[in-house]
KOLDREN-156351 format. One record per residue (C-alpha): x negated, y negated, z; residue number from 1. Coordinates in steps of 0.2 Angstrom, whole numbers. Layout:
ATOM    c1    c2    c3 zalo
ATOM     X     Y     Z  NUM
...
END
This chain:
ATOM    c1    c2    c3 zalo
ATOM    46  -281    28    1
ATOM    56  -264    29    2
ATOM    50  -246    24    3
ATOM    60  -239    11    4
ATOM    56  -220     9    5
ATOM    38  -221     2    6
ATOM    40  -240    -4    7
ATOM    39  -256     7    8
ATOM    53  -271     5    9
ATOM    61  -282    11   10
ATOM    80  -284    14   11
ATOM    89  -297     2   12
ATOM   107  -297     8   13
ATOM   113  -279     3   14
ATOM    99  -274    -8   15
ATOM    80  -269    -5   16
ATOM    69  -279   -15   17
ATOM    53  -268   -18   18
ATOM    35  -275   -12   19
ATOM    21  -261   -18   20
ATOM    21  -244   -13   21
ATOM    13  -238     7   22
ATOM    -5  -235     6   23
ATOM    -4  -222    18   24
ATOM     6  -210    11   25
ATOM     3  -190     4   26
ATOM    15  -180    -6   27
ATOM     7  -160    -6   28
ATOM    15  -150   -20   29
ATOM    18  -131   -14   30
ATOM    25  -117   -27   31
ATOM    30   -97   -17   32
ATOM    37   -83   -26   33
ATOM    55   -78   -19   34
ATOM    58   -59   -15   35
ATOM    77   -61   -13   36
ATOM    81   -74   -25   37
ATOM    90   -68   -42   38
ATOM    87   -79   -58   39
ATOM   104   -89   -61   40
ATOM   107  -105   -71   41
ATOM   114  -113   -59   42
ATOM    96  -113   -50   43
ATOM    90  -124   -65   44
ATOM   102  -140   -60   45
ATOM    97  -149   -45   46
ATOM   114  -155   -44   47
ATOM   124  -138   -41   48
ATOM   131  -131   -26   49
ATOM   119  -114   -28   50
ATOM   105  -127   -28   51
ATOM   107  -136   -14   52
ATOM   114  -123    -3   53
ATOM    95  -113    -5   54
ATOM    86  -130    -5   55
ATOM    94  -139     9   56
ATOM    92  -124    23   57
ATOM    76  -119    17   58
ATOM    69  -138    19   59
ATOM    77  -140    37   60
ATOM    68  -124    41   61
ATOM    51  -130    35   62
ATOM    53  -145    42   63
ATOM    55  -136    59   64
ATOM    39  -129    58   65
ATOM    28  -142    53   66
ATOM    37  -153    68   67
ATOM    33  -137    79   68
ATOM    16  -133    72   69
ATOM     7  -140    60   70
ATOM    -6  -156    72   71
ATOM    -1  -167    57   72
ATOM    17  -167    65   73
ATOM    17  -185    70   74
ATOM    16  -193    53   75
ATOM    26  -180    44   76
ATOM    42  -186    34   77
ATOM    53  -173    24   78
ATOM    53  -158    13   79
ATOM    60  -160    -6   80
ATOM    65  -145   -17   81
ATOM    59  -151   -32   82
ATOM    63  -135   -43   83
ATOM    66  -117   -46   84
ATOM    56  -107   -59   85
ATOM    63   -91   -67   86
ATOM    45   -82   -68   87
ATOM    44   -63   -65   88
ATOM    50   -68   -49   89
ATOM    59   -85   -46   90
ATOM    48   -99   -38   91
ATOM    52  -113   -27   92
ATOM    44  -130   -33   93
ATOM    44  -141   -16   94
ATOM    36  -155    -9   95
ATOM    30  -162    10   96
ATOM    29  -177    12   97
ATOM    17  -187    25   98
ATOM    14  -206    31   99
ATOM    -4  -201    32  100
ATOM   -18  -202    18  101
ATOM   -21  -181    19  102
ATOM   -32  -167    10  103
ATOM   -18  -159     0  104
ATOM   -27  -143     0  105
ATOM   -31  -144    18  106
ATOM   -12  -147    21  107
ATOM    -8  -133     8  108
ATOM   -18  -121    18  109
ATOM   -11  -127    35  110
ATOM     7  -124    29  111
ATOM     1  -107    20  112
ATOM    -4  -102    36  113
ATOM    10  -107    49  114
ATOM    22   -99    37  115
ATOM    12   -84    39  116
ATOM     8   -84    59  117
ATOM    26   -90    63  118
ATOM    38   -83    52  119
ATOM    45   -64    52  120
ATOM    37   -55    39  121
ATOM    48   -42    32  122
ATOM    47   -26    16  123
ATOM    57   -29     3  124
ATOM    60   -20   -12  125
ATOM    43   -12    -8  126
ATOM    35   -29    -6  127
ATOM    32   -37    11  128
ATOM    35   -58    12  129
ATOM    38   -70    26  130
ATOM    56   -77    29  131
ATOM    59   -94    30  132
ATOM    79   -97    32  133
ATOM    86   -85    19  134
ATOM    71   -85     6  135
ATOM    59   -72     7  136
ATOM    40   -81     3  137
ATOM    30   -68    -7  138
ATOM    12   -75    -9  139
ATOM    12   -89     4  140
ATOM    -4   -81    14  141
ATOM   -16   -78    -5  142
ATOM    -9   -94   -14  143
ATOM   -16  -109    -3  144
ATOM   -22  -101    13  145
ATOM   -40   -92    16  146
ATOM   -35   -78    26  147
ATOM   -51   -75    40  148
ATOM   -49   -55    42  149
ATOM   -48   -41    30  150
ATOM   -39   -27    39  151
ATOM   -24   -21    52  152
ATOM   -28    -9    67  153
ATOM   -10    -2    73  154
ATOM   -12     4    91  155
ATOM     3    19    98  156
ATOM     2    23   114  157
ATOM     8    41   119  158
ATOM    14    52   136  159
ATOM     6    69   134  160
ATOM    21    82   138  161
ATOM     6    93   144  162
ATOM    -1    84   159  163
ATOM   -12   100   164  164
ATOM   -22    97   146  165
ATOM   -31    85   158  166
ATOM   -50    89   160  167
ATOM   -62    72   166  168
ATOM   -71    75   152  169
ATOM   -58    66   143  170
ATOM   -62    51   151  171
ATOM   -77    52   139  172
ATOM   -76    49   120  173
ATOM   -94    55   117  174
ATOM   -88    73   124  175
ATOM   -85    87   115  176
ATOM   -66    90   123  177
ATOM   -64    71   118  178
ATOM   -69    75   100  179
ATOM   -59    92    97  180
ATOM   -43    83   104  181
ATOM   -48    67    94  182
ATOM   -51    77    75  183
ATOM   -36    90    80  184
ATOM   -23    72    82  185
ATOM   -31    65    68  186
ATOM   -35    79    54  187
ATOM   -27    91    61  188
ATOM   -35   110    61  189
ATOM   -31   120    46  190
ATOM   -36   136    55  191
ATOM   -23   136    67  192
ATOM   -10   128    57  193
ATOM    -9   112    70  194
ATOM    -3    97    59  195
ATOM   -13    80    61  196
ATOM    -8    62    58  197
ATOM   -22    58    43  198
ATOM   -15    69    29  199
ATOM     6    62    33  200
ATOM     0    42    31  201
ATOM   -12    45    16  202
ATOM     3    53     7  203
ATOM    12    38    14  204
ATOM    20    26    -2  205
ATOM    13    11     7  206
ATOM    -3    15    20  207
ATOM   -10    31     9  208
ATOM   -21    20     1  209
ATOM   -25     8    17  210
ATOM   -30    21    29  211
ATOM   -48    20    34  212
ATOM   -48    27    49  213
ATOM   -40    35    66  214
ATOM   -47    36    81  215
ATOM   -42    39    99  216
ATOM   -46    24   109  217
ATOM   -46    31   126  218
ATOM   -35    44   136  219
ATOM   -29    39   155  220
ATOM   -26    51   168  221
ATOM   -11    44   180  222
ATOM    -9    59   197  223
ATOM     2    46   206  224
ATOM    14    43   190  225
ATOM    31    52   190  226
ATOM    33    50   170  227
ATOM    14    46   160  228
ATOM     3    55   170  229
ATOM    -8    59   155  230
ATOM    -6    45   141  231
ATOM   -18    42   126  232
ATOM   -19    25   113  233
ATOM   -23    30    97  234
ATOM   -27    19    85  235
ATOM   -25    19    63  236
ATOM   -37     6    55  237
ATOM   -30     1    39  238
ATOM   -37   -13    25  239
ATOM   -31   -27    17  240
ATOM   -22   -42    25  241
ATOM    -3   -38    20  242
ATOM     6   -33    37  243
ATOM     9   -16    46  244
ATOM    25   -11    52  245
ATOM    26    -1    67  246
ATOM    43     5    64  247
ATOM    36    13    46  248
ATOM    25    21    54  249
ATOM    35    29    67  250
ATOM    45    33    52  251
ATOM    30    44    46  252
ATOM    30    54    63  253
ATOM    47    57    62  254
ATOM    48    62    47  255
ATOM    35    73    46  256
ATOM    33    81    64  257
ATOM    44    94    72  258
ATOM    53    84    86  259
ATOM    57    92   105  260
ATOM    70    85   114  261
ATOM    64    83   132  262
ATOM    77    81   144  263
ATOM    84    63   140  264
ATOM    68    59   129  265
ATOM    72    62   110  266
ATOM    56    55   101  267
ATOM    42    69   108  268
ATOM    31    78    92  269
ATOM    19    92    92  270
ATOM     3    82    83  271
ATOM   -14    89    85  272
ATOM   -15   101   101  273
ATOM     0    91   110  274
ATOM    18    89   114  275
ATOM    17    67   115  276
ATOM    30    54   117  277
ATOM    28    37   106  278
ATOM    28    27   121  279
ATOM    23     9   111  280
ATOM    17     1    97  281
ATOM     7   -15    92  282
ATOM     1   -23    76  283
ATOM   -19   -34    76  284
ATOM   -26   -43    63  285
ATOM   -44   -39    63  286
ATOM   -62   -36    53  287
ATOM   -63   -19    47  288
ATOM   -81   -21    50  289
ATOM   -79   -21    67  290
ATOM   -73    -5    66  291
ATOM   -80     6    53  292
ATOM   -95    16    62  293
ATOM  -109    25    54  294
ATOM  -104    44    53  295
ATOM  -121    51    48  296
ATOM  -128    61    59  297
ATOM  -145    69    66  298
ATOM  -142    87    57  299
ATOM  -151    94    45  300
ATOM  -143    94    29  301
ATOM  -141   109    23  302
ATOM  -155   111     8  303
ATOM  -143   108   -10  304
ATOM  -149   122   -24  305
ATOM  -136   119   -36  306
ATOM  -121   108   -38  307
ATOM  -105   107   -52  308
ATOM   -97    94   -59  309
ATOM   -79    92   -57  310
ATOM   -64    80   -61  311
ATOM   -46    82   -53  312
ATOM   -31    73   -63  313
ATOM   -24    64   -53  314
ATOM    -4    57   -48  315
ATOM     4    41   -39  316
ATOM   -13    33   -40  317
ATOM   -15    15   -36  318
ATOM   -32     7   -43  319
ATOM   -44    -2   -32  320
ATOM   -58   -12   -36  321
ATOM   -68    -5   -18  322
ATOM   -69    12   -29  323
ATOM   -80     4   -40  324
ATOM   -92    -2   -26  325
ATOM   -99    15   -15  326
ATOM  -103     4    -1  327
ATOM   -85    -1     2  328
ATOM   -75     6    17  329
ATOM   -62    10     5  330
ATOM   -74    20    -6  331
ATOM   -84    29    10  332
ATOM   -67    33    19  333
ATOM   -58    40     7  334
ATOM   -74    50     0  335
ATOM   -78    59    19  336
ATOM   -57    61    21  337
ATOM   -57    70     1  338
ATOM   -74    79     5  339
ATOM   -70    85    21  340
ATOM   -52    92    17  341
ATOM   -63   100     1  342
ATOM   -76   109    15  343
ATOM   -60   115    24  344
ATOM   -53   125     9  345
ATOM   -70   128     1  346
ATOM   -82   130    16  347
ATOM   -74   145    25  348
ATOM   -85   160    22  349
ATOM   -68   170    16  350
ATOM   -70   168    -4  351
ATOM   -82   174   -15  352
ATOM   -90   157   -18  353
ATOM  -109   151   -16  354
ATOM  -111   146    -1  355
ATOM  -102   125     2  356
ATOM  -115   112     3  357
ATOM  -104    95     3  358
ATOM   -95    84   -12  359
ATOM  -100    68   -16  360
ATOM  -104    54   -31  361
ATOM   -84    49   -34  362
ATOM   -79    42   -47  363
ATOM   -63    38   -58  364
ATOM   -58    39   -76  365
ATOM   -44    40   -88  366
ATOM   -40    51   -99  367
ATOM   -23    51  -110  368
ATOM   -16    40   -99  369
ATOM   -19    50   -83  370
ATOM   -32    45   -71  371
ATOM   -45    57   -63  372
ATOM   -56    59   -49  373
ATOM   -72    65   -53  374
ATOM   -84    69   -42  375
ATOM   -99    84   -39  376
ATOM   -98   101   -27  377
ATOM  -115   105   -20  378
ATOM  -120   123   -16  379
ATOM  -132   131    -6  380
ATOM  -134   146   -17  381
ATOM  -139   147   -37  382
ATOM  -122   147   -46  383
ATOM  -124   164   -57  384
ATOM  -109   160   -67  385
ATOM  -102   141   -69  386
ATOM   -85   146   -76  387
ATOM   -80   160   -63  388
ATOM   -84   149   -50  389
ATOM   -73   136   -56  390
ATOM   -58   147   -60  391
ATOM   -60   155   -39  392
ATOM   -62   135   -34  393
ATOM   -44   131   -43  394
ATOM   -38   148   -36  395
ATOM   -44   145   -16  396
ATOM   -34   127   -18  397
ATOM   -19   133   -26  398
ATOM   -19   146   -11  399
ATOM   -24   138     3  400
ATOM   -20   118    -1  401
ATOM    -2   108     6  402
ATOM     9   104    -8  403
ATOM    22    89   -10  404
ATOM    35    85   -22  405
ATOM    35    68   -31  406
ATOM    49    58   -33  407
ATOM    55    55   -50  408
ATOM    54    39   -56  409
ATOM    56    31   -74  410
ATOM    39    34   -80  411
ATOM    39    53   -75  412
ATOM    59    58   -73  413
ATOM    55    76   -68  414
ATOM    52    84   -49  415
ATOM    32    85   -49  416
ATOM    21    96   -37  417
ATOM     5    88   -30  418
ATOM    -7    97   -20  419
ATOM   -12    85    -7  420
ATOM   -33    85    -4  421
ATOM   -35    69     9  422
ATOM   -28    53     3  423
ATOM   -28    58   -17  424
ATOM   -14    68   -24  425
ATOM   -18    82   -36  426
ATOM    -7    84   -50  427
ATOM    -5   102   -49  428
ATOM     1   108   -68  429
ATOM   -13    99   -75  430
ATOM   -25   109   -60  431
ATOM   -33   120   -78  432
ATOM   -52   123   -78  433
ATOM   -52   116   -94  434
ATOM   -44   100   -89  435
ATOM   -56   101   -73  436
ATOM   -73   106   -81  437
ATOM   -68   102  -102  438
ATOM   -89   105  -104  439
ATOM   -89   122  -100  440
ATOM   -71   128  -106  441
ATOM   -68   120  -123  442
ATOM   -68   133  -132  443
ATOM   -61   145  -118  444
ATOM   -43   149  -117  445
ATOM   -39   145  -100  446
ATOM   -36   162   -88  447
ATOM   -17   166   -81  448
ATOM   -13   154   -66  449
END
């Protein structure tokens, strides 16, 4: 008795005469989305040159890895295209076959997941997905596979031009020359016009709305080292499980930093107090847990005597479900970096205002198809008159805030200004007191901008 791909026989002269099928045996259906695949008809007949030229290099390829990889190697036998789909994007239908009784989503997950440890993950057309030959997979880590973290810490390394910067103190992160130097690289300081790295990747396309949090791990003092006497690793905690490219971020300091050219050294940047050198760069899968540390503090809290209600429309803004839940990392991150960049231009002492108590209670609507941040300003005196106060809020933020232009795009063809407050983007012709506080200005013309 013979085995005849899944069947057993036995040979009869030329031919195989079929005896029952193998009772061992597991054929585990698996469907990915294609990045770089274009619907064509040819794509439909199994028979066609188009067909087989995708199929036959894709299943060598995956059959490389589960040889390589997968502990289920041993009884494995092939990889079949089955089919393409033309869906909103094309879909390859395969099978893997093994000479082994298996748990087909066990195996589903276990390819899932070498395709995401072991394969180059790549952006295209603003989406990232994992190459395997010439097809980029697109959901091959949420279709079969249980992904066990729920965030990305990128880690740079940097040579600090200004070795003599170096106090022992910052051998300490609990010091207070650890934490200026920490906040001015991350927020920057507003004050003294020093540009940080925070506001750049929240206005980022593709980490604006990941960034949970920067921190400087540690700084290292080197007196024997010719080149990186004073080097510090900084790191950017971001959520969700889709990869982080070091390059793209690198690509935010260049092209938002001014660059110094130091002797044969090109890629030096004044961020926060410093003149620094990217020096490295890693990527690491982690649980944002780990990471996200109670900010509260032992000061008193200033005592609140009166608070306003406020809404901000808002552009570019990608909806997510952790800004419905206020005990999400999403929703307390991006509420300090909004409330904190809102003290900076309210809290000063140099307007007219009631005195700054903090923001808080975020929320988001829509209104005419635009979507708004709401949210509430706390004071620490009596406001005598709501709308005046308002209309010197709008004013202090059209003075003092950073701006960007928007890109067109299809839904919104024309140049738009935004006035950038943490990781939201303000939409700055719509920045009215009666768009902002419609209560108390209905029937109020709205004053001169």
């Amino acid at each position: 008795m013979v085995r005849f791909d899944r069947h057993e026989a036995v040979m009869f002269g030329d031919f195989y005469i079929y005896i029952r099928d193998l009772p061992n045996f597991t054929k585990v259906p698996l469907s990915y989305q294609l990045l770089d695949v274009m619907w064509e008809q040819d794509l439909g007949n199994n028979q066609s040159t188009l067909f087989m030229d995708k199929s036959g290099p894709f299943c060598q390829a995956m059959s490389d890895l589960i040889k390589q990889r997968s502990q289920y190697a041993g009884s494995f036998d092939q990889c079949s295209v089955q089919s393409y789909s033309d869906t909103d994007f094309v879909t390859v239908n395969f099978t893997m076959d093994y000479f082994e009784v298996l748990d087909i989503p066990m195996i589903q997950s276990e390819i899932s997941n070498i395709i995401y440890n072991f394969t180059q993950s790549e952006r295209y057309n603003n989406y990232v997905g994992y190459r395997v030959e010439d097809l980029i997979l697109y959901d091959s880590i949420a279709t079969y596979y249980k992904v066990p973290y729920d965030g990305w810490i990128a880690n740079f390394t940097f040579n600090l031009f200004d070795y003599s910067s170096y106090k022992p103190t910052l051998m300490n992160s609990s010091s207070e020359d650890f934490k200026e130097k920490q906040k001015a690289f991350c927020d920057g300081d507003l004050v003294n016009n020093f540009q940080g790295m925070n506001p750049e990747i929240l206005a980022s396309q593709y980490y604006g709305s990941r960034l949970l949090r920067c921190f400087v791990h540690s700084y290292k003092f080197d007196d024997l080292s010719l080149t990186d006497k004073l080097t510090s690793t900084v790191s950017f905690l971001f959520l969700g499980i889709e990869p982080i490219f070091g390059e793209e971020l690198k690509d935010i300091i260049r092209n938002n930093f001014v660059n110094i050219a130091v002797g044969t050294e090109e890629d030096y940047y004044f961020i926060g107090y410093d003149l620094v050198l990217i020096r490295g760069t890693d990527e690491i899968k982690v649980n944002i847990s780990d990471y996200v540390v109670d900010t509260t503090t032992t000061t008193p809290m200033p005592e609140i005597v009166d608070t306003l209600p406020m809404r901000f429309p808002l552009l570019n803004f990608t909806f997510n479900e952790d800004y419905l839940d206020s005990s999400s990392a999403l929703y307390k991150s991006h509420q300090e970096l909004f409330c904190y960049n809102m003290s900076v231009l309210l809290g000063k002492g140099d307007n007219e205002l009631p005195r700054f108590g903090g923001c808080g209670n975020m929320n988001f609507t829509t209104e005419g198809g635009t979507p708004y941040l709401t949210f509430d300003l706390a004071f620490v005196d009596k406001i005598q008159d709501a709308q005046s106060t308002v209309n010197l809020i709008l004013q202090v933020i059209r003075e003092k805030a950073k701006r960007d232009n928007i890109v067109p795009t299809e839904q919104n063809p024309d140049v738009t200004v935004a006035i950038v407050i943490g990781p939201f983007l303000v939409y700055q012709d719509l920045l009215q007191p009666q768009k902002t506080n419609p209560n108390l200005f209905s029937s109020t013309p709205p004053p001169p901008v």
